[in-house]
C-alpha positions in Angstrom: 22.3 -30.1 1.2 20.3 -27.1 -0.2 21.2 -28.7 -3.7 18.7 -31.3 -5.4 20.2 -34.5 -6.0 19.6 -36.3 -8.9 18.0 -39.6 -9.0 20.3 -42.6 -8.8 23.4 -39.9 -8.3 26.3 -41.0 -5.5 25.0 -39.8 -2.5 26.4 -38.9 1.2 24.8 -38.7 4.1 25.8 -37.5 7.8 23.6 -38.3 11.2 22.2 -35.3 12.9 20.3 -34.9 15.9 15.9 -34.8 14.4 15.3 -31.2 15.2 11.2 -32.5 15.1 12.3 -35.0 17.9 12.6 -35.3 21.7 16.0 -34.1 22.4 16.5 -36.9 25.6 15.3 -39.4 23.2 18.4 -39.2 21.4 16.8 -39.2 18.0 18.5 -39.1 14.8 18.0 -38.0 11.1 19.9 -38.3 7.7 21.4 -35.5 6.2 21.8 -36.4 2.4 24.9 -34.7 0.0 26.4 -35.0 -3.3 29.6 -35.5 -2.7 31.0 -32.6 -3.9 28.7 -30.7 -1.4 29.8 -33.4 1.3 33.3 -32.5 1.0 32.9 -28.8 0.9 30.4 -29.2 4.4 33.7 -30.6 6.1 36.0 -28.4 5.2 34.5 -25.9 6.6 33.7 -27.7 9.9 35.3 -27.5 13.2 38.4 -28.8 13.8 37.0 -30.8 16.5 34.4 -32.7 14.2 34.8 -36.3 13.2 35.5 -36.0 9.8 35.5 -38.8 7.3 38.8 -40.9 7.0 38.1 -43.9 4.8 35.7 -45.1 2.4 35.7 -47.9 5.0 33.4 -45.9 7.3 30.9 -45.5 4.5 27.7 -47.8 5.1 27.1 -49.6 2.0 30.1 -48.4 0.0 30.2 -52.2 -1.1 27.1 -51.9 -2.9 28.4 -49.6 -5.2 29.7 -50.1 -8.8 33.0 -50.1 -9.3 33.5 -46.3 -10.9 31.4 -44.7 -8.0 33.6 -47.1 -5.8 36.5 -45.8 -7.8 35.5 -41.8 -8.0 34.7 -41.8 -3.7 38.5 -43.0 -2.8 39.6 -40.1 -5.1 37.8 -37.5 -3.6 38.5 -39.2 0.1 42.0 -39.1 -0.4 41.9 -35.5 -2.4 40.2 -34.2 0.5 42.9 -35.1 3.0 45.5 -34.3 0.1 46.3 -30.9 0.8 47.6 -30.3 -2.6 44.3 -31.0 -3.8 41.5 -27.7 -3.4 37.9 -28.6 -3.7 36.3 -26.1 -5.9 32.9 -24.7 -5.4 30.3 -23.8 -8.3 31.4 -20.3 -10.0 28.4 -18.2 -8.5 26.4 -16.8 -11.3 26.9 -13.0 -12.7 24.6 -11.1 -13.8 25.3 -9.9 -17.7 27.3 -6.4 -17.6 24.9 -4.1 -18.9 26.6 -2.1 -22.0 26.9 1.5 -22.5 23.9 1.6 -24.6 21.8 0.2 -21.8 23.4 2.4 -19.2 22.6 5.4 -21.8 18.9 4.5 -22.0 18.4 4.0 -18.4 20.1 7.5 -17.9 17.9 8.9 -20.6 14.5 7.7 -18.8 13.1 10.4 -16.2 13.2 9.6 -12.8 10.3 9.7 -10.9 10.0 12.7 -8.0 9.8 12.1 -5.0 6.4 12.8 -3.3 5.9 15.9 -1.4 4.6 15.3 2.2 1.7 16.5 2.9 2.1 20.3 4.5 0.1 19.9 8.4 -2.5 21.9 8.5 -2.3 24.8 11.0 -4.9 25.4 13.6 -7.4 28.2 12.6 -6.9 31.5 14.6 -8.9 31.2 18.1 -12.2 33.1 18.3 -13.3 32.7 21.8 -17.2 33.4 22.5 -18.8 33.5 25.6 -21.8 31.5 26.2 -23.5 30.3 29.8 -25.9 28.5 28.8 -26.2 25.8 26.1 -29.5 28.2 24.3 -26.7 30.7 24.0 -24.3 27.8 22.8 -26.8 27.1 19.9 -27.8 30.5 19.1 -24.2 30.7 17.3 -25.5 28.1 15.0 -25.9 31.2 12.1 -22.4 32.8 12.7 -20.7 29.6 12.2 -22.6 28.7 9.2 -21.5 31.8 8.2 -18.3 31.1 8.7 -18.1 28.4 7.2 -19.2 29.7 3.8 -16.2 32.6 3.5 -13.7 32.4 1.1 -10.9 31.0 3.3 -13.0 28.3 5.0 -15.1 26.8 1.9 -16.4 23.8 4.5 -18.8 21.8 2.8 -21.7 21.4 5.3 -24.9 19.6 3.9 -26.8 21.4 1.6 -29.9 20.8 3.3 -30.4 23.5 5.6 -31.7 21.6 8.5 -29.2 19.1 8.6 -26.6 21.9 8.6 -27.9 23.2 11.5 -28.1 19.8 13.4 -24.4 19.5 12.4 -22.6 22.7 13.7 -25.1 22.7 16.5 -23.4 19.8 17.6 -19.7 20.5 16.9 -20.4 23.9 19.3 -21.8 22.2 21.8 -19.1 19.7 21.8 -16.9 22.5 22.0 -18.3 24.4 24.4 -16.3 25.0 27.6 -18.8 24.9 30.7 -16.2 25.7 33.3 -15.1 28.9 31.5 -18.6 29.3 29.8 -16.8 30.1 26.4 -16.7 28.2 23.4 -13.5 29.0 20.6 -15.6 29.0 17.1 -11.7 28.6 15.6 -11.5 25.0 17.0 -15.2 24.3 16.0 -14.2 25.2 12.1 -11.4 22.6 12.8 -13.9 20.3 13.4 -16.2 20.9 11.1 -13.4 20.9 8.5 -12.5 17.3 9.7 -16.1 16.3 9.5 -17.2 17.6 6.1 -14.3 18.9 4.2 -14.0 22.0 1.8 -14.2 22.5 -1.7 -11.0 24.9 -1.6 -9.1 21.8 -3.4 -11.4 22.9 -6.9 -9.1 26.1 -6.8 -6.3 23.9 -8.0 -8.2 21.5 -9.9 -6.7 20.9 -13.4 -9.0 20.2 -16.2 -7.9 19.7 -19.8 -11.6 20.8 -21.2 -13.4 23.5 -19.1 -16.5 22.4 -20.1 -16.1 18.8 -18.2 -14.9 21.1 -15.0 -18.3 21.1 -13.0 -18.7 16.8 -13.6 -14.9 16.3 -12.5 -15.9 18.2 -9.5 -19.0 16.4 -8.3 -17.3 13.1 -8.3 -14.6 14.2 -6.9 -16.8 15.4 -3.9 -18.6 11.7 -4.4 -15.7 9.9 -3.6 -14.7 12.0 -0.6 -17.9 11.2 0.5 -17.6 7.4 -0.1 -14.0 7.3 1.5 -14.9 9.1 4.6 -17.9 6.5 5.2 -15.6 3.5 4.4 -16.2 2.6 1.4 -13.3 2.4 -0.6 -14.3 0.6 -3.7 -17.1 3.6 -4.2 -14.7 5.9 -3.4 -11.7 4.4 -5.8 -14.5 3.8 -8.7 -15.8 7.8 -8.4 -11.9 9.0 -8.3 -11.3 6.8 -11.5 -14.4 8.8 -13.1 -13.2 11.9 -11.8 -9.5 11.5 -13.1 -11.1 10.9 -16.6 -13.6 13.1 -17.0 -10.2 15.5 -16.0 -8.2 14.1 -19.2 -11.0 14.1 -21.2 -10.3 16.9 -24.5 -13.5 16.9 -25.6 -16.6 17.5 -24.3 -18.4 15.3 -22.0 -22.1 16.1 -22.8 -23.8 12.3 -23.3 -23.8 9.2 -21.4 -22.6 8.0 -24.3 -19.4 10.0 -24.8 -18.8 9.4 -20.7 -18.4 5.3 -20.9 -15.7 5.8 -24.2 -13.8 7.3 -21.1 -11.4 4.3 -19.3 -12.7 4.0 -15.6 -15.8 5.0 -16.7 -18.9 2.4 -16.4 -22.6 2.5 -17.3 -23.5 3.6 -14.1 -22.0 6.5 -13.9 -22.3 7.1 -17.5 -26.1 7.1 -16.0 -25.1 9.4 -13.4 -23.0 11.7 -16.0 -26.2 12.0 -18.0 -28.2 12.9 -14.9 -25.8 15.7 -13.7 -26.0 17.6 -17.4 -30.1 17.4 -17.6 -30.3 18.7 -13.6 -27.0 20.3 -12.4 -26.7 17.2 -10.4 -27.4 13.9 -9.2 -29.4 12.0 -6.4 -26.3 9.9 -5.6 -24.8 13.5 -4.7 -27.2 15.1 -3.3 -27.8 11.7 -1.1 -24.1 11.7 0.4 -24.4 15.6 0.9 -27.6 15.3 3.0 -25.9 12.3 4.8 -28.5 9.3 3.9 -25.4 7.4 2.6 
């Protein structure tokens, strides 16, 4: 039985086959009951089942007092009395919530549901032809280019050099040798999927404009950090960036910045950094790709 018995309570128990034994050794195991439970267990059992008859068949019924001896022949013979009905435990019900309740929880807003995510659609082929792979990497400029327009926005790497090294390789990867043509469409796709773009700031809510330019750096911090792995960086500089968003007033002091929930001493140090120089070396580190 499911049901804990109490200690020195009447109990019943049936021999089943040990499900943790050898099944040709024949070995057995004790199922134990309260009686109540006992009674219900063969009632619902096959017709076929050996069902108990007589508190004769009960090993050690002797041993019993004389008002347990006295309480198993009554439910023995009230189980073969079929005037008799052995009644279960009255499940439990949950308390009926009142009106009021019901009025409250109608009252509350419900949540919306979340939007998916719109796929992003392939940029509009450009298709370029190039036999050799010097020609391949003289394009290096007009994809830069590229990349910088209005509609594109992909953050390549500040540092010019490594910009270069970057879309250098995206066009050669690109680059069809069998038709010698290389589509710069599918190489902004790329480039997008590698770095990013900043078009995201266009929607960017910010409750002081002042704090705009800080939301947006560690908002491109944490990109940075998620992209390379590291999701603790990249939830702690989204925390920073979702409060420097709420913030009303002015965030012009490290000081002000750690006031801010999410916001720690490190980045308070970082916060102070970015209004003395524009910036910060943590940035400017995950832009040029050192981190």
């Amino acid at each position: 039985s499911k049901q804990k018995i109490p200690k020195d309570a009447i109990r019943l128990g049936k021999q089943v086959p040990n499900p943790h034994g050898d099944p040709d050794s024949g070995d057995m195991m004790v199922q134990w009951f309260l009686p109540g439970p006992f009674f219900e267990m063969m009632r619902a059992a096959r017709k076929t089942t050996k069902k108990l008859e007589s508190v004769d068949e009960l090993v050690g019924f002797d041993s019993l007092d004389d008002d347990s001896q006295s309480t198993l022949r009554q439910q023995v013979a009230d189980f073969w009395d079929a005037t008799v009905t052995v009644t279960k435990a009255p499940a439990k019900k949950r308390p009926k919530k009142d009106e009021a309740d019901e009025e409250e929880a109608e009252a509350k807003p419900k949540k919306p549901k979340a939007t998916p995510k719109k796929k992003k659609e392939p940029r509009p082929s450009v298709v370029v032809p190039c036999e050799t792979p010097a020609a391949v990497k003289g394009l290096v400029p007009t994809l830069l280019e590229k990349c910088a327009l209005p509609e594109n926005r992909i953050d390549v790497p500040t540092d010019e050099a490594e910009a270069r090294q970057s879309v250098g390789a995206v066009l050669i990867a690109q680059w069809d040798r069998d038709a010698s043509t290389v589509d710069l469409g599918k190489c902004l796709d790329e480039l997008d999927k590698k770095h990013g773009n900043s078009k995201w700031q266009d929607d960017l809510v910010v409750n002081n404009a002042a704090n705009r330019a800080l939301a947006i750096a560690f908002k491109e911090l944490a990109s940075f950090a998620f992209k390379s792995g590291d999701t603790f960086k990249g939830t702690s500089n989204t925390k920073v960036h979702k409060a420097l968003c709420e913030a009303e007033e002015v965030i012009d002091s490290a000081k002000k910045a750690i006031k801010l929930e999410g916001v720690g001493k490190s980045s308070g140090a970082k916060i102070e950094e970015f209004i003395e120089t524009g910036t910060f070396q943590a940035l400017e580190d995950a832009r040029s790709g050192k981190v």
